[in-house]
Backbone as a ProteinNet text record, in pm:
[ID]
protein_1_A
[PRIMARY]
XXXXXXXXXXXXXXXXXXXXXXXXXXXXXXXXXXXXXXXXXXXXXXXXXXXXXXXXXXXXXXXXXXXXXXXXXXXXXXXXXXXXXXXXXXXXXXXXXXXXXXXXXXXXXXXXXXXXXXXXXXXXXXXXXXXXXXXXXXXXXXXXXXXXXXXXXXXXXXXXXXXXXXXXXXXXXXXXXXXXXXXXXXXXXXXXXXXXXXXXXXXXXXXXXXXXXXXXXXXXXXXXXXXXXXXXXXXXXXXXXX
[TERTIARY]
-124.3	-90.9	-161.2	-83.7	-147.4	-139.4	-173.2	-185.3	-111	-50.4	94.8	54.7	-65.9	-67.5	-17.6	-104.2	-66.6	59	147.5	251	344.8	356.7	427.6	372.5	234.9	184.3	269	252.3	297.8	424	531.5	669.4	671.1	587.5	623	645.6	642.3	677.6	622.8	464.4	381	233.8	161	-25.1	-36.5	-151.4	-189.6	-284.2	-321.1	-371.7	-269	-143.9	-60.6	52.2	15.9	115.2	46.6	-136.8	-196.9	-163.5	-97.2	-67.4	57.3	159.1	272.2	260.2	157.8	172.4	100	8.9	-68.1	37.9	141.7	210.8	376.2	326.8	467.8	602.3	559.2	684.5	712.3	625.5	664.6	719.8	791.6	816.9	786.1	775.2	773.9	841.3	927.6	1037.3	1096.4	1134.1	1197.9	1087.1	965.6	862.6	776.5	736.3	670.1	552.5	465	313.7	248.6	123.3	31.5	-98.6	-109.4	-239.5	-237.2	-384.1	-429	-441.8	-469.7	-536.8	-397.1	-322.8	-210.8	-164.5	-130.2	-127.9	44.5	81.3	238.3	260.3	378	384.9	495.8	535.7	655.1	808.1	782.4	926.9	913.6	811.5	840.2	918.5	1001.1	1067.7	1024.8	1011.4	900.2	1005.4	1015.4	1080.2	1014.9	1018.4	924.1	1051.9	1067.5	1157.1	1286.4	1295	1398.2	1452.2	1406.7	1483.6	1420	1463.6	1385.6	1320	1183.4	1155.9	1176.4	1188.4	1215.4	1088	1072.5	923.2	943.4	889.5	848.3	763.3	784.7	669.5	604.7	465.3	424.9	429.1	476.3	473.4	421.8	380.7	287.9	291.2	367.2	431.5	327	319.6	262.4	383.7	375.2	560.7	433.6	455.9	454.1	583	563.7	680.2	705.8	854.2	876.4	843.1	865.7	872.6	1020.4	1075.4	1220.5	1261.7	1178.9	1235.8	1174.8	1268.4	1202.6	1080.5	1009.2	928	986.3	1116.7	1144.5	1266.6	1286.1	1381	1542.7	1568.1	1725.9	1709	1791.8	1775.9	1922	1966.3	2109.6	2205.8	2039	2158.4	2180.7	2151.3	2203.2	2149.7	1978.5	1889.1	1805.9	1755.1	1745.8	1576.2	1560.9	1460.7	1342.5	1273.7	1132.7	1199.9	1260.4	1315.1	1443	1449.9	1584.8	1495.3	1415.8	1323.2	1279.6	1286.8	1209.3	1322.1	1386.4	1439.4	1548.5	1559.2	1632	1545.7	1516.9	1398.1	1474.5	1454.9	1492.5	1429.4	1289.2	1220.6	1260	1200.5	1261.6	1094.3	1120	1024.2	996.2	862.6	878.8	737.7	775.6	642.3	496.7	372.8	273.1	254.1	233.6	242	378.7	335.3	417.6	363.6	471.5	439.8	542.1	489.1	643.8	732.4	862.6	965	931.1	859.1	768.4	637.8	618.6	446.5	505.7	426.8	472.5	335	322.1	189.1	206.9	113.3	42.5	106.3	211.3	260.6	287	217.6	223.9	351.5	383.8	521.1	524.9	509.4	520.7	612.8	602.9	676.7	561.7	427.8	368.6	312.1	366.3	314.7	157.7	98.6	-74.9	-118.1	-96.6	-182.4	-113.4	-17.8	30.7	-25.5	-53.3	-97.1	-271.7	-342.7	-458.5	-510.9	-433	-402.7	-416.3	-313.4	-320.2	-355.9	-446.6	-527.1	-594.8	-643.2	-766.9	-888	-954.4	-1073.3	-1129	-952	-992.8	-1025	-1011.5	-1063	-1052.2	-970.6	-949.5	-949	-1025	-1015.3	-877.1	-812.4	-694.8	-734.1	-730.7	-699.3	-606.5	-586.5	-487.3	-537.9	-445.8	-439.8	-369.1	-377.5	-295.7	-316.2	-194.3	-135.6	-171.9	-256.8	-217	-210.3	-197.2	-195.3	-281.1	-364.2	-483.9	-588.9	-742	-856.2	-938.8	-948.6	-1056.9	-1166.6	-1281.3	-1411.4	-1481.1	-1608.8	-1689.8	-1697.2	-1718.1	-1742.2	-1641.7	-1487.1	-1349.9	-1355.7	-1394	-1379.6	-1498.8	-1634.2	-1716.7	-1681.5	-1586.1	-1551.5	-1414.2	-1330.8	-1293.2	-1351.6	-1435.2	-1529.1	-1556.7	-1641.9	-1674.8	-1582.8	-1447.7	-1332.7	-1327.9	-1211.4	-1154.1	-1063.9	-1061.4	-939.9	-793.1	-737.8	-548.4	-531.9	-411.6	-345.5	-364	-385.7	-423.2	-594.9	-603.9	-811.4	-868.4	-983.6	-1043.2	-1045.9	-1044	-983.3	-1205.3	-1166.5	-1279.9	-1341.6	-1461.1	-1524.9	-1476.6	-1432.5	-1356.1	-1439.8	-1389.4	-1428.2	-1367.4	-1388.2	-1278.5	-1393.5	-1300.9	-1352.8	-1254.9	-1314.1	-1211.9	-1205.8	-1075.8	-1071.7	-1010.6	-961.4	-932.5	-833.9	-815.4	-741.9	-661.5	-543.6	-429.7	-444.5	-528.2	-533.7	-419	-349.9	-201.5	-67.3	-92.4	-9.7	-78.2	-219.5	-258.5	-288.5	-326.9	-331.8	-407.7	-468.5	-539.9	-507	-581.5	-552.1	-690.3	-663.1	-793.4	-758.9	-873.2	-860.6	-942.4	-868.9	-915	-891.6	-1016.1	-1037.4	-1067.8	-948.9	-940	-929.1	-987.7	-1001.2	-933.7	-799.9	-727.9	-584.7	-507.8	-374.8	-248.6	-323.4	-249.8	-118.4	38	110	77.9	136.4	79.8	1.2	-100.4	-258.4	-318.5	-297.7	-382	-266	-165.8	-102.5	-100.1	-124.3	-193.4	-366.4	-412.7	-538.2	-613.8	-466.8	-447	-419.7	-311.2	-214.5	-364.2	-466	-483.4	-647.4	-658.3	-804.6	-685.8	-530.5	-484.8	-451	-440.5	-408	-316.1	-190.4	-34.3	-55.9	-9.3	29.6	148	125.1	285	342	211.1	233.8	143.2	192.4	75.6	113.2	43	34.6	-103.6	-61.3	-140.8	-196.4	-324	-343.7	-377.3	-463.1	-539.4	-547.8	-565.8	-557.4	-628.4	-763.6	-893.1	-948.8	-899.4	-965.5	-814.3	-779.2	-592.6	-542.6	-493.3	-448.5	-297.2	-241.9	-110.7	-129.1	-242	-265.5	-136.7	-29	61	171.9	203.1	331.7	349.4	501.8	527	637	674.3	756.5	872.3	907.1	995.8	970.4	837.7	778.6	731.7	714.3	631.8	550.2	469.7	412.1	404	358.8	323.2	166.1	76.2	-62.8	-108.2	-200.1	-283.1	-287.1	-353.4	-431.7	-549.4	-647.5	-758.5	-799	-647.4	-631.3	-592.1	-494.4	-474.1	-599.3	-665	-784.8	-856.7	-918.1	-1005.7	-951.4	-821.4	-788.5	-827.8	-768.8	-827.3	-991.4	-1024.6	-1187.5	-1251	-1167.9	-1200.6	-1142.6	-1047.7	-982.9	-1089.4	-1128.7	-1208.5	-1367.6	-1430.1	-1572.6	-1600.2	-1500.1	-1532.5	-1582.2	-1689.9	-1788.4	-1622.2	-1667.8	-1545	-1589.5
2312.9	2202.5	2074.8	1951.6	1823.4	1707.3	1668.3	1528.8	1454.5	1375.9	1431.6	1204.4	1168.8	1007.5	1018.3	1146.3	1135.3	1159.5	1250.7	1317.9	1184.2	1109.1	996.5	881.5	883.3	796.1	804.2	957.1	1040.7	1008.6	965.5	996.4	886.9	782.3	593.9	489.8	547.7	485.3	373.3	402.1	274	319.4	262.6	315.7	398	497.9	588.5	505.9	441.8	337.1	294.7	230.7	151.1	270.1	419.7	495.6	547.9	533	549.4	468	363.1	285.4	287.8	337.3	377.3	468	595.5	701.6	652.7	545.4	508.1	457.5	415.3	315.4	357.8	513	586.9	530.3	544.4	517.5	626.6	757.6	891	953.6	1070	1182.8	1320	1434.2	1546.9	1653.9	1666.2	1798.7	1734.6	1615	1551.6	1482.3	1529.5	1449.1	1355.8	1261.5	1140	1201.2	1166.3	1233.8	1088.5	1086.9	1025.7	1000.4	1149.5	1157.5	1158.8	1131	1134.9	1227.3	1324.4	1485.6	1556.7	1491	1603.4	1666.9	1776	1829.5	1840.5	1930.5	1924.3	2032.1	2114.6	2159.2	2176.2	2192.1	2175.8	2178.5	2274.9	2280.5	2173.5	2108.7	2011.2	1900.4	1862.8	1713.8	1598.4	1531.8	1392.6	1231.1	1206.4	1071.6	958.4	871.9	738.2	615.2	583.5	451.7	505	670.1	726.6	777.3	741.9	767.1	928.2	1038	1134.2	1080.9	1127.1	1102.6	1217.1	1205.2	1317.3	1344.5	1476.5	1521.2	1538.2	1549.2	1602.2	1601.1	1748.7	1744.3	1620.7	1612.7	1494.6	1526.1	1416.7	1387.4	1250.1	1280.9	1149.8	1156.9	1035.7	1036.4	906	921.5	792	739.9	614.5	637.7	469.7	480.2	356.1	288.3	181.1	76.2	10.4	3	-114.3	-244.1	-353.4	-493	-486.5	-586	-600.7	-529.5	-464.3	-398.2	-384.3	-402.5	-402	-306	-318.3	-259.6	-255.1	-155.1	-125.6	-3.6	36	123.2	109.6	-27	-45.5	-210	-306	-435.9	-440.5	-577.2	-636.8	-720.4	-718.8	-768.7	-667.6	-557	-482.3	-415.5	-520.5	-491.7	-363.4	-257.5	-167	-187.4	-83.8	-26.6	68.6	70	187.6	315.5	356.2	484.2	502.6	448.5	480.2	568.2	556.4	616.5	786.3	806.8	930.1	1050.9	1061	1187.1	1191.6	1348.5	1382.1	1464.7	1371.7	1433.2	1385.5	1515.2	1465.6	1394.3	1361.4	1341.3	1163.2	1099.8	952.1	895.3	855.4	799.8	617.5	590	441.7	393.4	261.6	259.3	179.9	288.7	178.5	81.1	-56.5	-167.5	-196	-320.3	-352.5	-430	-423.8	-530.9	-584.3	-701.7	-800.5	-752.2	-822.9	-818.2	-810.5	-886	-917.1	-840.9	-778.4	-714.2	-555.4	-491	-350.6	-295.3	-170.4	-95.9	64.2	65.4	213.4	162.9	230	198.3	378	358.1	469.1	485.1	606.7	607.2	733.4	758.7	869.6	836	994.2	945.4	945.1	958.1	957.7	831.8	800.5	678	622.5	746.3	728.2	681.3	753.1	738.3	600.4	557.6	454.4	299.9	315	213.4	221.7	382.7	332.4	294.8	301.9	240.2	100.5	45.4	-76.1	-161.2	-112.3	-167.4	-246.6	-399	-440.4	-421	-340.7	-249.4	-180.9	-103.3	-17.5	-90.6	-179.2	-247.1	-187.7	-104.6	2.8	-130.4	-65.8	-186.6	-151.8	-229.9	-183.9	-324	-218.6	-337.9	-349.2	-493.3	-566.4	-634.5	-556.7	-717.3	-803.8	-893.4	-1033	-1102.5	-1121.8	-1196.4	-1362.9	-1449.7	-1573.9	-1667	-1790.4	-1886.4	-1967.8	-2012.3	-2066.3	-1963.9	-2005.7	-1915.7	-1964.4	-1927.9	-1910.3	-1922.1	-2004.7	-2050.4	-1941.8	-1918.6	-1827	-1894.8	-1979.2	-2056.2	-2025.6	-2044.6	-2027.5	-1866	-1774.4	-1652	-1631	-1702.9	-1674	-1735.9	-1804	-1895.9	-1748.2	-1718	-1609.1	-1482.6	-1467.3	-1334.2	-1374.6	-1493	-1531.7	-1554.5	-1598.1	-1576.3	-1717.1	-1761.5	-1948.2	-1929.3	-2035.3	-2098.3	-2036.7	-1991.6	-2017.2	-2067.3	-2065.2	-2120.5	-2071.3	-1881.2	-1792.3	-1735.7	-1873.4	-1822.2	-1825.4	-1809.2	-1791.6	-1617.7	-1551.5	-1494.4	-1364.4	-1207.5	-1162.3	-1199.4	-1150.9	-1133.4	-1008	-1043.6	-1013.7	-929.4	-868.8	-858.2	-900.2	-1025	-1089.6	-1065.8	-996.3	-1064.7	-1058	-1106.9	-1157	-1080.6	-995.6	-857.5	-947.2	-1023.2	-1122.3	-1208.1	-1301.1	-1382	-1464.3	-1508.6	-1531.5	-1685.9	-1764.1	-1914.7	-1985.2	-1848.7	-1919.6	-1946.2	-1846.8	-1898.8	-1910.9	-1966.4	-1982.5	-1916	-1792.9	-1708	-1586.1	-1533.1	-1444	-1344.6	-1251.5	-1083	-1101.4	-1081.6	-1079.5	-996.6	-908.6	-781.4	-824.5	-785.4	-839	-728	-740.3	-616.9	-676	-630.9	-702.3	-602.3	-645.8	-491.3	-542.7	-682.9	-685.5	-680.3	-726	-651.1	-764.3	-886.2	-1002.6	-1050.5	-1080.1	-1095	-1170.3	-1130.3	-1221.3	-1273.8	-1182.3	-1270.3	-1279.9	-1214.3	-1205.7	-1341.4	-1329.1	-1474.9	-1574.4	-1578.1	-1696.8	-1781.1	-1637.4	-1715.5	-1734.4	-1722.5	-1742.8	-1893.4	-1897.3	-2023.6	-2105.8	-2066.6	-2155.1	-2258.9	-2172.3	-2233.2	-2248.8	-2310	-2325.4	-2266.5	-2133.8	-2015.7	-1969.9	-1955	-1897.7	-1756.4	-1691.5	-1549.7	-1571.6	-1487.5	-1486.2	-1328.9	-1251.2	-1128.3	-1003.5	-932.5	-915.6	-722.8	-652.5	-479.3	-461.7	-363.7	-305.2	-188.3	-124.7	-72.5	87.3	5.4	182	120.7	179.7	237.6	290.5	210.3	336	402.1	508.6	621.3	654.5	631.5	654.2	568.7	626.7	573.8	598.4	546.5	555.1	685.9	714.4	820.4	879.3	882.6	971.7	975.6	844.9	808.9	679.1	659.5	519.9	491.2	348.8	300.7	369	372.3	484.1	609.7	664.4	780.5	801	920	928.5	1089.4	1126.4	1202	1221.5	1379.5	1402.4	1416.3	1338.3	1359.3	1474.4	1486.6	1640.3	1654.1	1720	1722.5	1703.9	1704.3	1674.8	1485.9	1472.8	1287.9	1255.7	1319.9	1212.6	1237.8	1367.9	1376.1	1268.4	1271.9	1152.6	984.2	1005.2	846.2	837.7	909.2	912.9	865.6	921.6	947.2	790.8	753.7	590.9	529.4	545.4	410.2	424.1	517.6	561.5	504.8	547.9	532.2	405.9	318.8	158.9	59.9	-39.4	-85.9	-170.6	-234.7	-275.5	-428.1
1651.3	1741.4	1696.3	1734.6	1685.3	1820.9	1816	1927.8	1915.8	1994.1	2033.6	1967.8	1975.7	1927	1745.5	1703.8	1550.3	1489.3	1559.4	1559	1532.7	1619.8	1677.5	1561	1530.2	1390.7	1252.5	1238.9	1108.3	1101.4	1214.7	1189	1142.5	1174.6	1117.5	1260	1344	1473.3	1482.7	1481.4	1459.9	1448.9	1435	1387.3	1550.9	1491.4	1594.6	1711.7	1717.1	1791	1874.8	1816.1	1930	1982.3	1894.5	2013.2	2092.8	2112	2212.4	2338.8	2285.8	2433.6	2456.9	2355.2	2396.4	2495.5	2464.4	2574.7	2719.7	2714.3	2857.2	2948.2	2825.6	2894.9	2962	2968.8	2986.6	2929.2	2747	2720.4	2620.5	2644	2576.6	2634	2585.3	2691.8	2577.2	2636.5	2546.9	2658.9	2550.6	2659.5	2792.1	2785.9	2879	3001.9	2988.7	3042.5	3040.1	3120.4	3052.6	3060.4	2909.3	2942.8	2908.8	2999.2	2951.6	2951	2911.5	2863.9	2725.8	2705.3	2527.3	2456.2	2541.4	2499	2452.1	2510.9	2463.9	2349	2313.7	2212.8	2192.3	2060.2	2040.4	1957.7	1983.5	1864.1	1774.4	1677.4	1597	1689.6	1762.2	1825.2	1979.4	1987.2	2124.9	2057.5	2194.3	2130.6	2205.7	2108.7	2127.8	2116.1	2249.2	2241.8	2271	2203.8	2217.3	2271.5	2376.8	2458.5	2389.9	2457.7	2478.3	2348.9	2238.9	2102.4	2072.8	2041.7	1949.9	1845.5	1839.1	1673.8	1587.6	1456.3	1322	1288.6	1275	1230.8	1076.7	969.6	848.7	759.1	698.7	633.2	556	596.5	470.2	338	287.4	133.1	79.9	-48.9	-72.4	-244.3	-290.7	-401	-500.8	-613.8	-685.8	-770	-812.7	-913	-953.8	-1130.2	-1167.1	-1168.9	-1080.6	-1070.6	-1151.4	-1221.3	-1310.6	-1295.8	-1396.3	-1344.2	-1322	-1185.8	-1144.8	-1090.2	-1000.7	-909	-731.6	-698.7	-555.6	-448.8	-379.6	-287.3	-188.6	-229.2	-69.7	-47.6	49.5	62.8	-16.7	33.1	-11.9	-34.5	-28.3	-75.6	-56.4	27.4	63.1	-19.1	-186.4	-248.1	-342.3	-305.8	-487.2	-582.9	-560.6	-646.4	-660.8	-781.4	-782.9	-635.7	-622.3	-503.3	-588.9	-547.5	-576.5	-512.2	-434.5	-378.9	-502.3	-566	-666.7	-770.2	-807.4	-924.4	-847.9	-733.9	-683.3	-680.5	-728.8	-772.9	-589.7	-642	-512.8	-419	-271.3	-171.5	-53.6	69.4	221.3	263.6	229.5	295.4	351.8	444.3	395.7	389.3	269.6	216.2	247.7	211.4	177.8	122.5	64	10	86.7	11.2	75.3	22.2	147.8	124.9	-5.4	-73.8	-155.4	-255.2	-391.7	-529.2	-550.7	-592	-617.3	-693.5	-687.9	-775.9	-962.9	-976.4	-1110.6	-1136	-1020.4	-1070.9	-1090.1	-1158.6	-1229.5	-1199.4	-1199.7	-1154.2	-1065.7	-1013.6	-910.1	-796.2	-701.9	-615.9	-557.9	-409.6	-303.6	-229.6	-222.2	-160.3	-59.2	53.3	170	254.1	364.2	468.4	608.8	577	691.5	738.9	827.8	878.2	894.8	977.6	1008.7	827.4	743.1	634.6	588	555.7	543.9	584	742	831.8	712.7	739.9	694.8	576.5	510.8	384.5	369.8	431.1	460.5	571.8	659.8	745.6	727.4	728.8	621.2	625.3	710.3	746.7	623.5	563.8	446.5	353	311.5	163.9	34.3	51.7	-62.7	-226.6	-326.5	-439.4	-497.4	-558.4	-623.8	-752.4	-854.4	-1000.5	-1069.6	-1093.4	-1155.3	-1321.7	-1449.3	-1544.9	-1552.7	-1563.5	-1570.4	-1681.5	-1759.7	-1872.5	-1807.3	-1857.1	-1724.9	-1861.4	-1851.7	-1908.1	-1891	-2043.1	-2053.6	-2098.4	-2096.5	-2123	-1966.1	-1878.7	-1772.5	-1828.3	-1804	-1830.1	-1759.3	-1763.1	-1717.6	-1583.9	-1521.6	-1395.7	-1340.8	-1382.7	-1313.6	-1268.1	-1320.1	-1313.7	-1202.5	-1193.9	-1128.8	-958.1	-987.2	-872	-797.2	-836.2	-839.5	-779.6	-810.9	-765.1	-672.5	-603.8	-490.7	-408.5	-431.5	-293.1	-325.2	-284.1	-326.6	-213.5	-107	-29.2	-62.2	11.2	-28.3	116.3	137.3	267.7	391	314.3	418.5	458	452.6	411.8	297.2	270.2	187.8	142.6	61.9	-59.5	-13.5	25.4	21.7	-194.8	-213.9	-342.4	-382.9	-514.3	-583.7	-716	-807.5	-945.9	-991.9	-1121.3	-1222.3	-1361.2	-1488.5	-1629.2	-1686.3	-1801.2	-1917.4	-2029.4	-2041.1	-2163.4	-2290.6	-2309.2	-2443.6	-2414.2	-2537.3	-2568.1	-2658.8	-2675	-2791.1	-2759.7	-2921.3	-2910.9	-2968.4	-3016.6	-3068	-2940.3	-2855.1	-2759	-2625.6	-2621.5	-2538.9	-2383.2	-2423.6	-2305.8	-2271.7	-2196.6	-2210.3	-2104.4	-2108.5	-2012.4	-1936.9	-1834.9	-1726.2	-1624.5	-1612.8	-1527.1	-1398.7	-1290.3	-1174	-1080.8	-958.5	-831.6	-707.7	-632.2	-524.2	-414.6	-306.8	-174.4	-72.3	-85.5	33.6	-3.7	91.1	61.6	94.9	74.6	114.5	6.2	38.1	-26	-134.3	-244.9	-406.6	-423.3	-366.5	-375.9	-491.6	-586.8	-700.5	-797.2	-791.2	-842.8	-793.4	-623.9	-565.4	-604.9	-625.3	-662.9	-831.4	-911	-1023.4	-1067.7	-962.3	-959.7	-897.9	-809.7	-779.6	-831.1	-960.4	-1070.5	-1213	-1172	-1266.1	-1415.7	-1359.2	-1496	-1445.1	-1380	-1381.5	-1438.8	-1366.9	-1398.4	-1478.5	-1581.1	-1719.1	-1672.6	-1645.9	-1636	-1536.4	-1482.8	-1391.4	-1351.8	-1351.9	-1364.5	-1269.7	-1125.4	-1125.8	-1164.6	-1233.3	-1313.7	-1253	-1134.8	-1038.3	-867.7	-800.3	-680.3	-608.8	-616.8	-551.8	-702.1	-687.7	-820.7	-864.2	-833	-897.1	-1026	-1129.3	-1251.5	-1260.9	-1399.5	-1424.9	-1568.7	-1582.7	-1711.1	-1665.2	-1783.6	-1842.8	-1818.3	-1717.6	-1660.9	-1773.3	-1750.9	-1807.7	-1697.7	-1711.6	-1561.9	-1574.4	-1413.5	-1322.8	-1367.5	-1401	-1344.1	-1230.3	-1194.2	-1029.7	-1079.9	-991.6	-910.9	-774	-740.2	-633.3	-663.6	-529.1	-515.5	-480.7	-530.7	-504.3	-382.5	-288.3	-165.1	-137	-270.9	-262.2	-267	-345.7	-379.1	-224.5	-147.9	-13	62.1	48.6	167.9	107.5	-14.5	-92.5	-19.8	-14.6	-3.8	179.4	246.1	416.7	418.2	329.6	332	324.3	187.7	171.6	269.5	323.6	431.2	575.5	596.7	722.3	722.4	634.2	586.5	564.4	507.6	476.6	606.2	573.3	677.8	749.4	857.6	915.6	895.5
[MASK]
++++++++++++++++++++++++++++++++++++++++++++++++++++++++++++++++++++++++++++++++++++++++++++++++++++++++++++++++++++++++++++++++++++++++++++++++++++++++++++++++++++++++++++++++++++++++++++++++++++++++++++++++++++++++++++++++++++++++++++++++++

């Protein structure tokens, strides 16, 4: 038996937190009853409706797939364009991905169907590091990079401290590879705060994921994660100072 908040997390409904107040707020029912208590438990064969809808239970799954460049972070796309769920083979499960990478960024991209781990994933509590190299344009000065690490202004705040160095550089076409570690999860942030000490991203890969690599995949490969890798990743999203 499971609690009837995670149950309702796991399916994707919404973070286990706000279906705690779904249920205060009698907008559960289980077996045709409104419950609302917290304690409640569930078990595979109860049916669980949240503002009247059934939810779908299934098994969790928890997929890694290096993402191409040009392709979307997302289930389907209205214009056409290929999806990250096009690369995962044939699965019931309905999948989607955690968080997201641009159209242009290629890398370590999470893909489940459980909601709770999903949310804590991307909660910004977790701070999980995720690293990026970037092809940018120009050579970054040691100061620019140090300015970087310390967090710089964008539109949306100032930017947590960072890890930035500098793995080399081409003086013939003017450009260098700089590996960068960042623990938030803000849209195109790492080409926002590229763009914004004047080095343009040309090219941009995330590389790892916490302790997660791309060892032995090449793009539109995937994996399935161990069990010892999703407990590991719970472990980090939970434990991190708030």
């Amino acid at each position: 038996m499971e609690r009837l908040q995670k149950v309702i997390a796991r399916a994707g409904i919404t973070s286990r937190r706000k279906a705690e107040n779904y249920i205060t707020a009698g907008r559960v029912k289980v077996n045709g009853k409104v419950v609302r208590e917290l304690g409640t438990k569930v078990t595979a064969k109860d049916r669980i409706e949240v503002d009247g809808i059934p939810i779908e239970r299934e098994e969790p799954v928890y997929f890694l797939l290096y993402k191409p460049n040009k392709v979307i972070s997302a289930v389907h796309d209205d214009k056409g364009r290929t999806v990250v769920t096009d690369y995962m083979g044939k699965t019931d499960a309905r999948i989607y991905p955690v968080g997201r990478l641009d159209y242009h960024t290629s890398g370590l991209l999470l893909l489940t169907n459980d909601g709770e781990f999903a949310n804590s994933m991307m909660h910004p509590r977790s701070k999980i590091n995720k690293t990026y190299i970037a092809k940018v344009k120009g050579k970054p000065s040691k100061q620019t990079l140090q300015t970087l690490s310390r967090g710089i202004e964008l539109e949306d705040g100032k930017t947590l401290p960072a890890r930035c160095a500098f793995k080399s550089g081409n003086k013939k076409n003017d450009t260098s590879i700089i590996e960068i570690v960042i623990s938030e999860g803000r849209n195109q942030q790492v080409r926002r705060m590229l763009e914004a000490v004047d080095h343009p991203v040309l090219k941009l890969k995330r590389e790892r994921y916490a302790f997660l690599t791309l060892d032995g995949l090449q793009p539109g490969d995937f994996r399935t994660l161990k069990p010892v890798e999703v407990a590991k990743l719970r472990d980090l999203a939970v434990t991190q100072p708030s």
